[in-house]
N, C-alpha and C positions, 0 to 999 in steps of 0.2 A: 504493500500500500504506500510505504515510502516513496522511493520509486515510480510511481503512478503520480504520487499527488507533486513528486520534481519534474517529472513529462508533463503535465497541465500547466507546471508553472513554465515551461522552458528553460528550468530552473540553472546557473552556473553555481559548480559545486566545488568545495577543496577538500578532499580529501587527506588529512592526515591522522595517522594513529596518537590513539591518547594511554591511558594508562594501561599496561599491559601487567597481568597478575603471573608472573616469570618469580620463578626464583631458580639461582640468588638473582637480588637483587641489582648484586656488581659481578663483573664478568673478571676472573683473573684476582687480582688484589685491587679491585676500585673503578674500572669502567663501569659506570653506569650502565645497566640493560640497556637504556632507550639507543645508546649507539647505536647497538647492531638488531635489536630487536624491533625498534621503529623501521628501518626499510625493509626489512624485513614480511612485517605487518602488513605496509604497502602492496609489497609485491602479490604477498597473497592477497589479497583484498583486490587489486585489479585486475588479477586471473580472474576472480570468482564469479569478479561483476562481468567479465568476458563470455565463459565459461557458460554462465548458467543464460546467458543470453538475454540481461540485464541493459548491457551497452547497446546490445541492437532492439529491445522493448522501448528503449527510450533516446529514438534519435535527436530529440532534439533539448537534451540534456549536454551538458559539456561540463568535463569531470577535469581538475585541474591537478596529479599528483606528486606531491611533497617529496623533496627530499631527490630530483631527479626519476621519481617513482622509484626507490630504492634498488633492490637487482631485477627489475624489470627489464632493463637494456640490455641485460645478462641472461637473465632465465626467461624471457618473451619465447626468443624462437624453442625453447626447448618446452612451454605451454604449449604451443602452437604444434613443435611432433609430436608431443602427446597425443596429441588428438588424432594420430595415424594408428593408433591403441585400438583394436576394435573396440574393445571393451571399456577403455575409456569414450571411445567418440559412439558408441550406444547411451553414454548417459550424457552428453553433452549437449548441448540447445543447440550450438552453432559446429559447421566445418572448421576445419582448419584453414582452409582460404577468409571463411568469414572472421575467424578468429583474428585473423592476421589481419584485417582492415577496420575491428574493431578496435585491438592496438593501436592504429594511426589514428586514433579520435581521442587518444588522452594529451592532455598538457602537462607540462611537467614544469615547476618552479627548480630551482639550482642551492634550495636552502642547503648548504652546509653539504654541499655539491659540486666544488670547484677542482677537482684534480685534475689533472688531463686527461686520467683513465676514465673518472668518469663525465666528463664535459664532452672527449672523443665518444665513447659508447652511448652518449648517449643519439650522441650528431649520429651514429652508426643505425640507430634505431628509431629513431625522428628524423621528422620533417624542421631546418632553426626555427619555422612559424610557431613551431607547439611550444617554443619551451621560451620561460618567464623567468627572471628574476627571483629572487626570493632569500630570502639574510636569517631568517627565521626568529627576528627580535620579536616580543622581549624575552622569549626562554632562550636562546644559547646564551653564554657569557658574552660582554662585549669581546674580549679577546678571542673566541670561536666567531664573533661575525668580522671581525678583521682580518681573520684567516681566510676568511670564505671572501673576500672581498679582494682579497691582495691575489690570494689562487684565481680568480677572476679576470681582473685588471691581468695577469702575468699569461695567462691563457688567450684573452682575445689579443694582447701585444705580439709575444712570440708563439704562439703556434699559427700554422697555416690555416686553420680552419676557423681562428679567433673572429674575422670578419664577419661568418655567419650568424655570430652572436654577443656582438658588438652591443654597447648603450641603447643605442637609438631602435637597434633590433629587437631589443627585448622592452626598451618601453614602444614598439608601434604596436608588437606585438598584444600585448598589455592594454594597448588604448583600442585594439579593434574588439580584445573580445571581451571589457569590459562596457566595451559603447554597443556593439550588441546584446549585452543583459542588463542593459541600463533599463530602469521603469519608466513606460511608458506615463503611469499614474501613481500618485504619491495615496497610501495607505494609512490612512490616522487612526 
């Protein structure tokens, strides 16, 4: 019904995971879960909305995810042969071709996203139109969005593919598809 009533609205949605009940709580002597269990989360979360045929029930929904959609640019195409699984793709709503163009319908912000590894994987898996900005203030520490900022800035300077997502690339990006889910009428 969720779902349903963000297709009625043509709703724009962000997707990010919140508190996940994991223990321990720290990974090793003191990493925080959310590091690696937030994109984590993601990932599975935009399978499932794929998967269960979620993303094609609701085309005119636009799902925005966090975090570069965490190993999504990594474990996409390997969703995607799953579904060569007989047994998997008898319980799945979509093909794996549809799976694979459901994929091309997510955005992906860069919150605390800036490595080359995953800036390039992600250029490897998107379209630069999909993917947005994103610093993830006020939860990382300012010194984690300085990091993400500077990995940034050092990415679109020296790598080759930096131009495709460039400033002005990601706020046009930003202004088309926020000025497409802008309210037509204000709600009191």
């Amino acid at each position: 019904p969720i779902w349903k009533k963000l297709q009625a609205y043509k709703a724009l949605v962000f997707l990010h995971p919140g508190v996940l009940d994991v223990k321990p709580k720290f990974i090793g002597n003191g990493i925080p879960q959310p590091i690696i269990d937030y994109p984590l989360a993601t990932t599975r979360a935009a399978v499932d909305l794929v998967v269960t045929g979620t993303v094609r029930a609701c085309p005119d929904v636009e799902i925005i995810l966090s975090h570069a959609g965490g190993a999504l640019p990594f474990l996409g195409s390997r969703a995607i042969g799953g579904l060569s699984i007989p047994a998997a793709a008898a319980k799945s709503s979509v093909t794996s071709a549809q799976a694979f163009e459901d994929f091309g319908r997510f955005f992906f912000d860069i919150a605390l996203s800036t490595s080359p590894a995953q800036l390039n994987g992600l250029l490897d898996f998107t379209k630069p139109e999909k993917v947005l900005f994103g610093s993830d203030f006020p939860y990382a520490p300012a010194p984690a969005i300085a990091g993400v900022v500077a990995g940034y800035d050092n990415f679109v300077q020296g790598n080759a593919r930096g131009g495709f997502i460039a400033p002005e690339i990601l706020r046009g990006n930003a202004l088309s598809l926020l000025s497409k889910h802008a309210q037509k009428q204000r709600f009191y």
